[in-house]
N, C-alpha and C positions, 0 to 999 in steps of 0.2 A: 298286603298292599298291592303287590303286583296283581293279582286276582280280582282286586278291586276294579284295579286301571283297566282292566283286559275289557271286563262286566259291563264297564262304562262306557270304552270305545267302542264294544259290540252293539250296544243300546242306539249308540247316536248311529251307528251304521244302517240297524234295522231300520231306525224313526225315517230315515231319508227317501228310505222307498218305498211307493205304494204301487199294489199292483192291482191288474182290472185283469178279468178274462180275454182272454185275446189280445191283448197289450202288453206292452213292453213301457216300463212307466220311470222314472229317474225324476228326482229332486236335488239333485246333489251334483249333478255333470254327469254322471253314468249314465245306463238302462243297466236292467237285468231284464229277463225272458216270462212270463205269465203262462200260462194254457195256450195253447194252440187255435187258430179261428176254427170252427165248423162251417160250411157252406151249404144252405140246400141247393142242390140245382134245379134251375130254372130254364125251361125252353125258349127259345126264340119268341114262341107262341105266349110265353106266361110274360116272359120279358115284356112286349107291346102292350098286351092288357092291363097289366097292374102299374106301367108307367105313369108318372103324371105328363112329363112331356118326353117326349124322343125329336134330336135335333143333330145334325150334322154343325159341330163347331171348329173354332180356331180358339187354341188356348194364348188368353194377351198377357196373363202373368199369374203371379201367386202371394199371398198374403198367410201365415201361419196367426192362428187364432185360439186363445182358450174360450172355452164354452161352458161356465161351470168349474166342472174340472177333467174336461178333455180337452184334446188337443187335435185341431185339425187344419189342415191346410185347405186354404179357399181357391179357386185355379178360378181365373175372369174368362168367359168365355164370346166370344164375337160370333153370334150364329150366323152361319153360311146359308142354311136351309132347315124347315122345321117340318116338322111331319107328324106330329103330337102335341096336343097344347092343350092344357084346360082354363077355362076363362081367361084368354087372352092371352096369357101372359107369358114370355117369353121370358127362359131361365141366365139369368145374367152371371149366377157364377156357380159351381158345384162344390161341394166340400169334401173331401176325404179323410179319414179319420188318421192323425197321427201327425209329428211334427215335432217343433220346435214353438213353444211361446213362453213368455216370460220365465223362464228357467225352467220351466217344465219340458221334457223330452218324454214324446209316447212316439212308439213302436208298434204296428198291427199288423200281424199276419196277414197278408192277402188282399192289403190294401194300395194298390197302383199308385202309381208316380205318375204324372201328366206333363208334358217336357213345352215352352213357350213357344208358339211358335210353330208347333204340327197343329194336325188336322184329325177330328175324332168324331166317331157316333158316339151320344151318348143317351142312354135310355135311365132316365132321372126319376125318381119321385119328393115331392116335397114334405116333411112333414108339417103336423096343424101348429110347431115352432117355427115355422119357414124355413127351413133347412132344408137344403136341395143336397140331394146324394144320389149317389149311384145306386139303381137296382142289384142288387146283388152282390153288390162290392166289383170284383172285375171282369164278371161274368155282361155287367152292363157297358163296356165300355172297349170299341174296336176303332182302332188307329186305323188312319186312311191316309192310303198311297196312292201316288198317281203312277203308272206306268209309264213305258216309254212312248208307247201307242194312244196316252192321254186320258185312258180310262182308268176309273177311281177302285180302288181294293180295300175293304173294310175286312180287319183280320182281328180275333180275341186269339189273344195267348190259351192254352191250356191253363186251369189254375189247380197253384201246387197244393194248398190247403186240402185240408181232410173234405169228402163231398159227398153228401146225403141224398138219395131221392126221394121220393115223395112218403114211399111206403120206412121211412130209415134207413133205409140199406146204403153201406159205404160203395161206393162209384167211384169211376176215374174221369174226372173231365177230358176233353176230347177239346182242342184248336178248333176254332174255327174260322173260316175265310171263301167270300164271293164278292162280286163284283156289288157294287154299291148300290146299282139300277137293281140287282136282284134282290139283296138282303132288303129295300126299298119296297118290292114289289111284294114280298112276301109280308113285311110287316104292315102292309094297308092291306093287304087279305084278309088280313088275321082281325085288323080293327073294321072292315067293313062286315065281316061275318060277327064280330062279336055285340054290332048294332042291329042287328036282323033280331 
């Protein structure tokens, strides 16, 4: 009878969780851990090309949302400056995967927090579901500072996830950070040569 009880308790334990590659997934008020992200890297250079839009924003708030059955946080964003756009249209909020929604908790390696209220580049593309994400996960997205001297600093973390190049091979991501005019300068290079 006890061996029953045990069978049964384990049952409803297992049922409670599902888990996704790269997520961390809960039904029950937990998480537990999934596979790890993999990341290809992506150059500054692939980053502007494959973009749908790149824009300098301000984040006004955030909404957690299920989709299916994922979970991700929606960040509203108030564009300051656009520098990438397709048919017009300017990205009104970006979604990151993971969160909190109707009792669902997901967890994803590699997938940044976006804080109310700073200031970010962000190199977006949309899917053909409208769903605006980040390139790359957090390879698309550098927070910007202003100095004391008044000039703007756009900086990406290193990201800690596993990171692939082109050919497979594991890599270490490398931080990055320039001045805003410059990373600016560099990504209209990049899209004026890739229209030639």
């Amino acid at each position: 009878m006890l061996l029953g009880t045990l069978a049964k308790l384990l049952m409803r334990a297992l049922a409670s969780y599902v888990c996704v590659a790269g997520v961390w997934v809960c039904c029950a008020g937990a998480w537990v851990p999934a596979e790890a992200t993999t990341l290809q890297q992506l150059s500054l250079g692939e980053l502007a090309q494959k973009a749908t839009a790149i824009v300098r924003a301000r984040v006004t708030g955030s909404v957690e949302v299920l989709r299916g059955t994922d979970v991700y946080t929606v960040y509203q964003l108030e564009t300051i400056e656009t520098v990438k756009v397709q048919n017009g249209i300017k990205p009104a909020d970006v979604a990151v995967p993971g969160g909190v929604a109707q009792g669902l908790r997901q967890v994803v390696a590699g997938a940044p927090v976006l804080h109310a209220g700073r200031e970010y580049v962000l190199f977006l593309w949309t899917s053909r579901s409208g769903l605006t994400q980040l390139m790359g996960m957090s390879q698309g997205l550098f927070a910007v500072e202003r100095t004391t001297t008044g000039d703007l600093i756009a900086t990406r973390a290193a990201a800690g996830e596993q990171m692939l190049d082109g050919a497979g091979h594991e890599i270490r991501d490398e931080a990055l950070s320039m001045p805003w005019a410059e990373l600016k300068s560099k990504v209209m290079k990049t899209l004026t040569a890739g229209r030639q």
